[in-house]
mmJSON file of the N, C-alpha and C atoms, coordinates in Angstrom:
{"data_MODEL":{"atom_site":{
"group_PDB":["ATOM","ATOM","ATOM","ATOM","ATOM","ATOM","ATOM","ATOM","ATOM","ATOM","ATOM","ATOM","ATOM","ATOM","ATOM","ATOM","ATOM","ATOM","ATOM","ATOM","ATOM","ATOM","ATOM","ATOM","ATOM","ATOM","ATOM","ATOM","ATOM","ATOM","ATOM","ATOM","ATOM","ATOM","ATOM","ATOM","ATOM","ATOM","ATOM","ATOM","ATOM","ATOM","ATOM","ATOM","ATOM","ATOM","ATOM","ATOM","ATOM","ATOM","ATOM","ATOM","ATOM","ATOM","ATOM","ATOM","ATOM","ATOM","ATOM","ATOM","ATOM","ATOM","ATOM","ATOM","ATOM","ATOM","ATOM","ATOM","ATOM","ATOM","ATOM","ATOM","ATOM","ATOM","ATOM","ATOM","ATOM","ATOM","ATOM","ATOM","ATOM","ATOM","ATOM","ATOM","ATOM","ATOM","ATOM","ATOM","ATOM","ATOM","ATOM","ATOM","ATOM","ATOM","ATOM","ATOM","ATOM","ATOM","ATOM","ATOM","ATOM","ATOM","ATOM","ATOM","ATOM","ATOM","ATOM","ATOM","ATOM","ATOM","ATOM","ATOM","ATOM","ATOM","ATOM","ATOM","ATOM","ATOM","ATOM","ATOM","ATOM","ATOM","ATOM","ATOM","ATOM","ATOM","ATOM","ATOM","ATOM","ATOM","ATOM","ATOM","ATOM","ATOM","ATOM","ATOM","ATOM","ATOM","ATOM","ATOM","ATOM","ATOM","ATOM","ATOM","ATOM","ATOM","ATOM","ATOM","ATOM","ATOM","ATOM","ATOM","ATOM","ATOM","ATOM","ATOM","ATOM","ATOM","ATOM","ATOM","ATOM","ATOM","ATOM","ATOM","ATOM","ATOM","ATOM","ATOM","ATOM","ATOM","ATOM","ATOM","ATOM","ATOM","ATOM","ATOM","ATOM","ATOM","ATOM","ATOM","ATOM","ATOM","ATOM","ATOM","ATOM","ATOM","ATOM","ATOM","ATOM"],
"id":[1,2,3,4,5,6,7,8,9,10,11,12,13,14,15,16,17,18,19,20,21,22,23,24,25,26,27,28,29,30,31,32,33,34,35,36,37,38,39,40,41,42,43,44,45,46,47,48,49,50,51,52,53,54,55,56,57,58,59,60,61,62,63,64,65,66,67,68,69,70,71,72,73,74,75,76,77,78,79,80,81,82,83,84,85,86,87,88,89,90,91,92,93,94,95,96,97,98,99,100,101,102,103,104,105,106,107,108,109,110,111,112,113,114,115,116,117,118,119,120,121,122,123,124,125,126,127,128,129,130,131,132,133,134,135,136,137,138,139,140,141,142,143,144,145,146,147,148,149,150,151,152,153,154,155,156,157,158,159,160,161,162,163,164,165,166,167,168,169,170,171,172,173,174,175,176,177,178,179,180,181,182,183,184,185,186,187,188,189],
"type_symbol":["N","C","C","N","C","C","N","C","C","N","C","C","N","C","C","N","C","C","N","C","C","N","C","C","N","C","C","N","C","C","N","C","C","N","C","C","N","C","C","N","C","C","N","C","C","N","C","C","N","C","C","N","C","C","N","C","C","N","C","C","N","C","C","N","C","C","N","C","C","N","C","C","N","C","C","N","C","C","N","C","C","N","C","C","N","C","C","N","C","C","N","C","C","N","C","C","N","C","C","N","C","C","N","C","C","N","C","C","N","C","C","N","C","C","N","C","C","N","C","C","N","C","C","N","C","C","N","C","C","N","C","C","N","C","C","N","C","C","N","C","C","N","C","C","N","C","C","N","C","C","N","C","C","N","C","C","N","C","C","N","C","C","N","C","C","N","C","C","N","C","C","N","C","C","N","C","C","N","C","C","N","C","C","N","C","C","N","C","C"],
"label_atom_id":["N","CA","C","N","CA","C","N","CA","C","N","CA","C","N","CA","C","N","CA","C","N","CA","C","N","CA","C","N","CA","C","N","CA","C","N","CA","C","N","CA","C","N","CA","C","N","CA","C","N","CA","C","N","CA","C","N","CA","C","N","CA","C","N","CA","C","N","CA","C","N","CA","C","N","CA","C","N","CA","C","N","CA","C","N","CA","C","N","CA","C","N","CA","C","N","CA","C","N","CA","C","N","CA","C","N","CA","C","N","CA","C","N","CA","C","N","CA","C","N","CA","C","N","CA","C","N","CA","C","N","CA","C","N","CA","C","N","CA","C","N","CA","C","N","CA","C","N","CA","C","N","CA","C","N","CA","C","N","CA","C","N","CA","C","N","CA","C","N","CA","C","N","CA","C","N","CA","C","N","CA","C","N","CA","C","N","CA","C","N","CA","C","N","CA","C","N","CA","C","N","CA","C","N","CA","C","N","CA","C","N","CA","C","N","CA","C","N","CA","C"],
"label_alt_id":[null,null,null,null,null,null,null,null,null,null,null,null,null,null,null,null,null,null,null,null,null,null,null,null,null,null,null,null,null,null,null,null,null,null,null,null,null,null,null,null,null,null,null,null,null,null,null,null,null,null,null,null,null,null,null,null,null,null,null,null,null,null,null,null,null,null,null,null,null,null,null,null,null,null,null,null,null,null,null,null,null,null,null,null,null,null,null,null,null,null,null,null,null,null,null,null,null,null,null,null,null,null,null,null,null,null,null,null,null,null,null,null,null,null,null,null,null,null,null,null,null,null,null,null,null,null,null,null,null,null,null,null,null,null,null,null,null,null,null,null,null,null,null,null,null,null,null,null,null,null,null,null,null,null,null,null,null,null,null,null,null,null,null,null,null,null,null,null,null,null,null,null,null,null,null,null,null,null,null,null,null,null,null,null,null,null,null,null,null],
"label_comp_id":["UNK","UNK","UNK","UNK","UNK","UNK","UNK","UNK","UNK","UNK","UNK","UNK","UNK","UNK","UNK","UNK","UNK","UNK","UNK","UNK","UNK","UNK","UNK","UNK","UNK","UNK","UNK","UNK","UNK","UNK","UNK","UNK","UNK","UNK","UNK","UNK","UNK","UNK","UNK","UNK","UNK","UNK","UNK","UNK","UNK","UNK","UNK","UNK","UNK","UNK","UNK","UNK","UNK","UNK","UNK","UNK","UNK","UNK","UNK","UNK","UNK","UNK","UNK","UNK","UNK","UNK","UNK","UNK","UNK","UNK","UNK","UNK","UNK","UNK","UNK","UNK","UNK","UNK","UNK","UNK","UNK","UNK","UNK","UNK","UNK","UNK","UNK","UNK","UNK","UNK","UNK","UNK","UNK","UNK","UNK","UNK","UNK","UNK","UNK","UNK","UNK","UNK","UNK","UNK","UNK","UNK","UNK","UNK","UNK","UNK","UNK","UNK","UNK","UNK","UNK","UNK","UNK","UNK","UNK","UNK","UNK","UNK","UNK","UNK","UNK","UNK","UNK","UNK","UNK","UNK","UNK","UNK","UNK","UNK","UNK","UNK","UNK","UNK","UNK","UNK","UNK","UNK","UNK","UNK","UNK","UNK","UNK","UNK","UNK","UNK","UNK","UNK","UNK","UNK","UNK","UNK","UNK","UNK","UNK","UNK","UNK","UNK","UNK","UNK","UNK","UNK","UNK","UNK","UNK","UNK","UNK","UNK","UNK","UNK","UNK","UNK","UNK","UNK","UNK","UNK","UNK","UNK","UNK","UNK","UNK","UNK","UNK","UNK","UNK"],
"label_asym_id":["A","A","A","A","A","A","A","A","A","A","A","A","A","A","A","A","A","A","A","A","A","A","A","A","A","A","A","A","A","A","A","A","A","A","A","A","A","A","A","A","A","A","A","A","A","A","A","A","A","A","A","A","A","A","A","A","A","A","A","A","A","A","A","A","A","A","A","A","A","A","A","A","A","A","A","A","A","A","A","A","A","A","A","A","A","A","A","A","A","A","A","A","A","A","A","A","A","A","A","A","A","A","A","A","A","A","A","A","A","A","A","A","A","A","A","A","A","A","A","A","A","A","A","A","A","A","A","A","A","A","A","A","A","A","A","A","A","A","A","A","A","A","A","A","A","A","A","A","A","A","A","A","A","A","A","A","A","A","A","A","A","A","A","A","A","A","A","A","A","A","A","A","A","A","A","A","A","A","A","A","A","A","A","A","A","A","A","A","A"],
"label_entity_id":["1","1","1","1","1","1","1","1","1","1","1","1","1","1","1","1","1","1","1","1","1","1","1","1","1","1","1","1","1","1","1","1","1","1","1","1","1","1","1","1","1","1","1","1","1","1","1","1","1","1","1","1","1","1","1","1","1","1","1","1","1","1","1","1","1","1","1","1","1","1","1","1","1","1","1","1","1","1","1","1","1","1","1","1","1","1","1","1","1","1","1","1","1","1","1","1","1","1","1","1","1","1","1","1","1","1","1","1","1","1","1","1","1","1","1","1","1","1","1","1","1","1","1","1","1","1","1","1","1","1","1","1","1","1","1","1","1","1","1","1","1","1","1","1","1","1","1","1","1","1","1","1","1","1","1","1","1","1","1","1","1","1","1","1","1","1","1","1","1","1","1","1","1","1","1","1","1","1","1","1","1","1","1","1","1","1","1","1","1"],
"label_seq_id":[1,1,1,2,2,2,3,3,3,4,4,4,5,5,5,6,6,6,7,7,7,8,8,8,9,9,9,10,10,10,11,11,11,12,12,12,13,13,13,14,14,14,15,15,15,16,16,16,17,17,17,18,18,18,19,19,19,20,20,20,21,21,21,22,22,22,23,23,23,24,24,24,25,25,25,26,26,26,27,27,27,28,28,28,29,29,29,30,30,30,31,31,31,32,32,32,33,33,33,34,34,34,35,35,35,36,36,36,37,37,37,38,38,38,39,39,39,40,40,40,41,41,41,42,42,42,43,43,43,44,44,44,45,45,45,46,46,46,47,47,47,48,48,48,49,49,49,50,50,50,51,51,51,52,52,52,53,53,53,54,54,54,55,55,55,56,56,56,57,57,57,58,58,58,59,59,59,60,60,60,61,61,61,62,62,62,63,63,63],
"pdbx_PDB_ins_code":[null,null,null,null,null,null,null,null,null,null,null,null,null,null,null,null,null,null,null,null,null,null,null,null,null,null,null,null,null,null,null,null,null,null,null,null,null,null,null,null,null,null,null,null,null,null,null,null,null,null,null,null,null,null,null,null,null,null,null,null,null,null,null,null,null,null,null,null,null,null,null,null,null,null,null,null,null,null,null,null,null,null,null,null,null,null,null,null,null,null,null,null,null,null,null,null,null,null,null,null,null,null,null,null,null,null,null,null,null,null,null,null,null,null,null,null,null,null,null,null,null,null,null,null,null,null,null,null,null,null,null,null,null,null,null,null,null,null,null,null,null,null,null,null,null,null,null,null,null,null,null,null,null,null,null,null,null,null,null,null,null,null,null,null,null,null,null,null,null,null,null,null,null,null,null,null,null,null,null,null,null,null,null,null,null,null,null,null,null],
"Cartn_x":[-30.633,-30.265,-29.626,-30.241,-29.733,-29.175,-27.853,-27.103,-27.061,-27.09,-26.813,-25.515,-25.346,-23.858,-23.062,-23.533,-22.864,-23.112,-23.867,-23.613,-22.339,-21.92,-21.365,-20.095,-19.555,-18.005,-18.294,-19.463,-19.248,-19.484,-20.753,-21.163,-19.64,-19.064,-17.784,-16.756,-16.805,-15.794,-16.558,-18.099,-17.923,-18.039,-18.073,-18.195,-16.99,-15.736,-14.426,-13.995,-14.227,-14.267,-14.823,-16.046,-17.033,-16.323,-16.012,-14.554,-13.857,-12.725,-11.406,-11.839,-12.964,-13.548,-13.647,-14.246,-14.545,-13.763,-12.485,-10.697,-10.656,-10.189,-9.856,-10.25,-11.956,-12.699,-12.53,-12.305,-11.804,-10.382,-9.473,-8.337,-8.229,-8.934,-8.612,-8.925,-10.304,-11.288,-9.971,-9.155,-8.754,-7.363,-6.72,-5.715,-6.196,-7.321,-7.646,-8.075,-8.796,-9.27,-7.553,-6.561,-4.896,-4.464,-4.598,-4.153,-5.121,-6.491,-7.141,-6.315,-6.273,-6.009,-4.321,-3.263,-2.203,-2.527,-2.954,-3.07,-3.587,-4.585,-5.432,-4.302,-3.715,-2.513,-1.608,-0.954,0.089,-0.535,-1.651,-2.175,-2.257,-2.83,-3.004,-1.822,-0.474,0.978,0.948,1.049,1.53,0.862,-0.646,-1.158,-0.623,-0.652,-0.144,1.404,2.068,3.311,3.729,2.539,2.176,1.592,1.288,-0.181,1.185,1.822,2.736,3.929,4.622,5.035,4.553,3.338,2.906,2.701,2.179,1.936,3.307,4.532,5.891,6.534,6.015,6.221,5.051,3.985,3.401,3.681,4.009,4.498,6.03,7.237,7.976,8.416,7.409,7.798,8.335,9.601,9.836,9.051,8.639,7.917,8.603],
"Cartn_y":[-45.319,-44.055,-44.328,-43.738,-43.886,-42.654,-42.514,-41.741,-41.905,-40.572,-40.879,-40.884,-41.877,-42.006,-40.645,-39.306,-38.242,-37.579,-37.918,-36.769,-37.79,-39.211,-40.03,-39.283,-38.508,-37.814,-36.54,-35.762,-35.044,-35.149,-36.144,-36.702,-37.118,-38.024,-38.367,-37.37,-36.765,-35.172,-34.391,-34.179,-33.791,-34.299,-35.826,-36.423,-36.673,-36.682,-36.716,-35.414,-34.214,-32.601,-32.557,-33.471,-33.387,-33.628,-35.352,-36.095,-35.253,-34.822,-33.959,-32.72,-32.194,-30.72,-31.028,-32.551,-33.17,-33.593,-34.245,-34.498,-33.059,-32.517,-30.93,-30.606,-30.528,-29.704,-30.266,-31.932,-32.482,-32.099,-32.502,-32.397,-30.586,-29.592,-28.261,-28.16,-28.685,-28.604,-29.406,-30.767,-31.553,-30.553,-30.169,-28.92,-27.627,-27.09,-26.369,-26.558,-28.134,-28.168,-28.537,-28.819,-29.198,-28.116,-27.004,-25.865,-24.951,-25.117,-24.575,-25.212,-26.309,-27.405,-26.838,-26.347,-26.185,-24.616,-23.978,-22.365,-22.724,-23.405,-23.376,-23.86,-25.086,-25.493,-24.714,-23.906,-22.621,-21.939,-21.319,-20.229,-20.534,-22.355,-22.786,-22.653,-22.821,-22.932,-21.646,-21.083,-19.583,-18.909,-19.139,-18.236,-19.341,-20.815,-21.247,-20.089,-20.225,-19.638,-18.153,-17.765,-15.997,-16.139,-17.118,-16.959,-16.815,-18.398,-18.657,-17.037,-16.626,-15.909,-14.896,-14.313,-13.06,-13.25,-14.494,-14.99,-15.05,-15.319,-15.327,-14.092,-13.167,-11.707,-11.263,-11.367,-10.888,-11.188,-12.807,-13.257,-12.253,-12.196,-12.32,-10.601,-9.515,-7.946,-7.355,-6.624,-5.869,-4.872,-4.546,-3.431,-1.985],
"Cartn_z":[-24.201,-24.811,-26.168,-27.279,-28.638,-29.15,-29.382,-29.802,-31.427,-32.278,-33.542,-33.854,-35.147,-35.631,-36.186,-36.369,-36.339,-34.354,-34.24,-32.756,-32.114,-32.11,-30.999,-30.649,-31.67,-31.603,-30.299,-30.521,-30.281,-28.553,-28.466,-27.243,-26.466,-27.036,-26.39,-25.866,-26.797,-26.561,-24.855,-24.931,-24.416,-22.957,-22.906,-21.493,-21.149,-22.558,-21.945,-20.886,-21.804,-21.093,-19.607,-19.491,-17.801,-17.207,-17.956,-16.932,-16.265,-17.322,-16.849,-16.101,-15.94,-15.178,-14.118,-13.79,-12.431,-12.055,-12.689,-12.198,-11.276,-12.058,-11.717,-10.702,-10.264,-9.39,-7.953,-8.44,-7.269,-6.653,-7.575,-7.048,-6.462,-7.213,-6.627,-5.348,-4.725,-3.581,-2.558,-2.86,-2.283,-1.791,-2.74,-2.527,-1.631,-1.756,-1.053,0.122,0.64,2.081,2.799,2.11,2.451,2.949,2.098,2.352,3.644,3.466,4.393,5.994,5.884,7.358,7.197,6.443,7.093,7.57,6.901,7.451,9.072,9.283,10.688,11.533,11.162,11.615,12.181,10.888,11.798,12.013,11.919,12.941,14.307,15.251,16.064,16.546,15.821,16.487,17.099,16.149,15.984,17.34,17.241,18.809,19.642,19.698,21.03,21.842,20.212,20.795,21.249,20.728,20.922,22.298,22.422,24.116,25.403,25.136,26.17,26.249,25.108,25.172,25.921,25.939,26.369,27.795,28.0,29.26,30.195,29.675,30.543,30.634,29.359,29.602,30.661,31.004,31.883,33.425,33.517,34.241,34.844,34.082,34.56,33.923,34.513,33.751,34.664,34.622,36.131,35.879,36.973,37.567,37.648],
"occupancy":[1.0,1.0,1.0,1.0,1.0,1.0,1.0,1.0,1.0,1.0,1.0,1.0,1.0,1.0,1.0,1.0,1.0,1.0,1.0,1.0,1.0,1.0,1.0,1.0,1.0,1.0,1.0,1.0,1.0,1.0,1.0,1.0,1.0,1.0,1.0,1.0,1.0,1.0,1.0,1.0,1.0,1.0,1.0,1.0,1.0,1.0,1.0,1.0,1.0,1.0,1.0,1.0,1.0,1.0,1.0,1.0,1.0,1.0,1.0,1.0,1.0,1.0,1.0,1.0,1.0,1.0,1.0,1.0,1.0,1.0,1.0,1.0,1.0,1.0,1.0,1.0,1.0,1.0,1.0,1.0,1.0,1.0,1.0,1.0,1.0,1.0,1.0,1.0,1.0,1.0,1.0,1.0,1.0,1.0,1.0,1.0,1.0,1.0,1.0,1.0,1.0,1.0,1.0,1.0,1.0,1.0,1.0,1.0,1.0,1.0,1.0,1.0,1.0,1.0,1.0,1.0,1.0,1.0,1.0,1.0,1.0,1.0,1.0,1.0,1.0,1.0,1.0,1.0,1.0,1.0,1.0,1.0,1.0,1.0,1.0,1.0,1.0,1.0,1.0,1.0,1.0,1.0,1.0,1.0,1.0,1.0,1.0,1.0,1.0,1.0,1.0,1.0,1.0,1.0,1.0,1.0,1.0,1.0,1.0,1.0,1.0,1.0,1.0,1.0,1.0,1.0,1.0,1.0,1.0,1.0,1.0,1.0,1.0,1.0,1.0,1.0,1.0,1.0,1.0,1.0,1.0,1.0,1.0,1.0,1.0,1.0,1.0,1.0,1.0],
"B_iso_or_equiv":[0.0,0.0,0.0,0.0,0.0,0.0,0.0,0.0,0.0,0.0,0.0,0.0,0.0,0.0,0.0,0.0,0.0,0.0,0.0,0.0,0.0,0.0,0.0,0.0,0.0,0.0,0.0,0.0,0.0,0.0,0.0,0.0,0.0,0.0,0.0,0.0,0.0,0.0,0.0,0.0,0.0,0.0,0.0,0.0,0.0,0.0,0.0,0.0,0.0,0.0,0.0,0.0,0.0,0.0,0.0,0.0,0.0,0.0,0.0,0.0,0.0,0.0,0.0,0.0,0.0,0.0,0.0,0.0,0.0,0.0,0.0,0.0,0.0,0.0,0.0,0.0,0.0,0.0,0.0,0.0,0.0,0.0,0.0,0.0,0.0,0.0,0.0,0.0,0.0,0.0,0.0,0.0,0.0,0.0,0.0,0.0,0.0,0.0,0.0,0.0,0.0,0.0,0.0,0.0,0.0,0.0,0.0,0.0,0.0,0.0,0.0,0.0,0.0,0.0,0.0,0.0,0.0,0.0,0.0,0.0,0.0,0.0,0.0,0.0,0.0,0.0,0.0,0.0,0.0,0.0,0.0,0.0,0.0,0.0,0.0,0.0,0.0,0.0,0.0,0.0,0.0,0.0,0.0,0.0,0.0,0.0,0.0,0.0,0.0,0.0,0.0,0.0,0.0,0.0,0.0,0.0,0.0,0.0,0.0,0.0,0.0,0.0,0.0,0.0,0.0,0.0,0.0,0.0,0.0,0.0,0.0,0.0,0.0,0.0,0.0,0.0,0.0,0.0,0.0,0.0,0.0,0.0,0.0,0.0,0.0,0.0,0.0,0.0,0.0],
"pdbx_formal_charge":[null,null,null,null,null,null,null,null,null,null,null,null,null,null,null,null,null,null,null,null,null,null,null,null,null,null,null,null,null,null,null,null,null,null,null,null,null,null,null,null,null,null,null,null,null,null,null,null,null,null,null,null,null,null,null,null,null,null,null,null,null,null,null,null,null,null,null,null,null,null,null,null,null,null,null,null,null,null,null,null,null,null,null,null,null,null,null,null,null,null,null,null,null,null,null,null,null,null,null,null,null,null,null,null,null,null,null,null,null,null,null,null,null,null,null,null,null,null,null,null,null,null,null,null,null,null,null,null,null,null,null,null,null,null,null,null,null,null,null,null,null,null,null,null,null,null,null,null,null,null,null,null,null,null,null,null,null,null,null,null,null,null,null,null,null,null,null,null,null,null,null,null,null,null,null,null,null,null,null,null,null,null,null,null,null,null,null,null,null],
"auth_seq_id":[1,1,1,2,2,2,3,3,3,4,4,4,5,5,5,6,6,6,7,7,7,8,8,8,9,9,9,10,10,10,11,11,11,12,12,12,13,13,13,14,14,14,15,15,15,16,16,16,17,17,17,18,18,18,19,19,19,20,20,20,21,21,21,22,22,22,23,23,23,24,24,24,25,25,25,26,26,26,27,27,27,28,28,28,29,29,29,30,30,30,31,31,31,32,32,32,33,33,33,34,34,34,35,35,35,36,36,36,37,37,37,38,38,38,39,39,39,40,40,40,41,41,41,42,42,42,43,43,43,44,44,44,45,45,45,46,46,46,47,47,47,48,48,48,49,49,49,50,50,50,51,51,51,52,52,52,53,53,53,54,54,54,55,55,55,56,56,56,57,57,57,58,58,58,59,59,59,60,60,60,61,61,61,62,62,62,63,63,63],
"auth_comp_id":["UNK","UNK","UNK","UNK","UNK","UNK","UNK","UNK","UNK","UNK","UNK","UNK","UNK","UNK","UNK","UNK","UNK","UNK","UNK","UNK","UNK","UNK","UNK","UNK","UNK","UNK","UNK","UNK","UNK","UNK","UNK","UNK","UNK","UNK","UNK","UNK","UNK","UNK","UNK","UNK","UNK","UNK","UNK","UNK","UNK","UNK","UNK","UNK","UNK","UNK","UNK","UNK","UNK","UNK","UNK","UNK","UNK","UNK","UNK","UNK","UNK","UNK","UNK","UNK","UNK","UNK","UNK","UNK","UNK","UNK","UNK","UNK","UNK","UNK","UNK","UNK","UNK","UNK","UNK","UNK","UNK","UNK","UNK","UNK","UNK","UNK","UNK","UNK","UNK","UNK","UNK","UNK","UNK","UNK","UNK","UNK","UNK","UNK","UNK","UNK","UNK","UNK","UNK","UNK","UNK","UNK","UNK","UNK","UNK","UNK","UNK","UNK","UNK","UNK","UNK","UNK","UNK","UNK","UNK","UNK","UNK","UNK","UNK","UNK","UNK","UNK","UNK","UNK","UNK","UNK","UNK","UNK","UNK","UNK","UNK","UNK","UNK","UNK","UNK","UNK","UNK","UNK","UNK","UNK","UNK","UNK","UNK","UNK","UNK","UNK","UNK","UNK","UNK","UNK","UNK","UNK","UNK","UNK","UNK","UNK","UNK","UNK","UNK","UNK","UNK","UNK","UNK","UNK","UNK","UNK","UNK","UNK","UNK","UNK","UNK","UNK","UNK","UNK","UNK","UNK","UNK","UNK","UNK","UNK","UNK","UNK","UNK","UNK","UNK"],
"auth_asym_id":["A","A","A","A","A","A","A","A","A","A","A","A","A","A","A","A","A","A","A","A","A","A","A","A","A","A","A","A","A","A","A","A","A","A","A","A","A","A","A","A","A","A","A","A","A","A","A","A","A","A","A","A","A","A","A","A","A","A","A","A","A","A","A","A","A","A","A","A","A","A","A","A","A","A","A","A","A","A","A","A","A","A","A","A","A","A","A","A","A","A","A","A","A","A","A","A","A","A","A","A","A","A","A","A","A","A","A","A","A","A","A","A","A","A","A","A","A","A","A","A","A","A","A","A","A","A","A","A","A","A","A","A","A","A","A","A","A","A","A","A","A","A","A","A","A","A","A","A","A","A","A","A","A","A","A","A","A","A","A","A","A","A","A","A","A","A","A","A","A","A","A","A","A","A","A","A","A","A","A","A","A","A","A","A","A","A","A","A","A"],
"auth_atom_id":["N","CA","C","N","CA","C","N","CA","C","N","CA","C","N","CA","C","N","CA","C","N","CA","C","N","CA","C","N","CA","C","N","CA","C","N","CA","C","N","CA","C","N","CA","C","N","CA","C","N","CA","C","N","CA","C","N","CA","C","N","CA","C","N","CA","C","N","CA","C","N","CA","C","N","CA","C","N","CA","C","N","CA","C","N","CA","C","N","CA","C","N","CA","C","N","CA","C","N","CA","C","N","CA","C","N","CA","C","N","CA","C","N","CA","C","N","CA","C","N","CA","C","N","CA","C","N","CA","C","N","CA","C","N","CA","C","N","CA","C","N","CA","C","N","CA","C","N","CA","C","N","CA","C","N","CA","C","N","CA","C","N","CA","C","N","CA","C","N","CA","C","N","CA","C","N","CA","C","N","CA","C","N","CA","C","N","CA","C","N","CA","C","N","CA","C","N","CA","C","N","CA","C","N","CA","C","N","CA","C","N","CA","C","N","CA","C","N","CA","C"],
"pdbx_PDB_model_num":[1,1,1,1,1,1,1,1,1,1,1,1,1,1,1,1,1,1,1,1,1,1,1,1,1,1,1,1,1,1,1,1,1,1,1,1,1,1,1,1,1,1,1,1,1,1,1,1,1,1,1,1,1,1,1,1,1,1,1,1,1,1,1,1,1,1,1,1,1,1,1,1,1,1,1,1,1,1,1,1,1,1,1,1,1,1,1,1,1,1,1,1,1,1,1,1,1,1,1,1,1,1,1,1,1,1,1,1,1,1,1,1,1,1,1,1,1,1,1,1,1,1,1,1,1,1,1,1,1,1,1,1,1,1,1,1,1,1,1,1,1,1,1,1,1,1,1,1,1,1,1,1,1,1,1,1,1,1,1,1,1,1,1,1,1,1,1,1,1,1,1,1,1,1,1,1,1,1,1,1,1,1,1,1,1,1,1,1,1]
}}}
């Protein structure tokens, strides 16, 4: 691949820009599957602790 001596600036500029977009896109996706896995996380708590609860209220309701 032969680049001319006026395009090389601009070529560089913009594979630096790809670079840093693909930094980014990663690290956002990597933040977001983090965040996806803690939401599922406390939601899993959250109904465990909603289940048992309802379950010891059903268990134990006076009549």
């Amino acid at each position: 691949m032969i680049i001319q001596e006026s395009d090389s600036g601009g070529m560089a500029a913009a594979v630096h820009i790809f670079d840093w977009g693909r930094k980014i896109v990663s690290y956002l996706w990597i933040s977001l599957r983090k965040l996806a896995s803690f939401v599922e996380i406390s939601l899993g708590v959250y109904n465990k602790r909603h289940k048992t609860a309802d379950e010891s209220y059903c268990g134990n309701k006076p009549s």
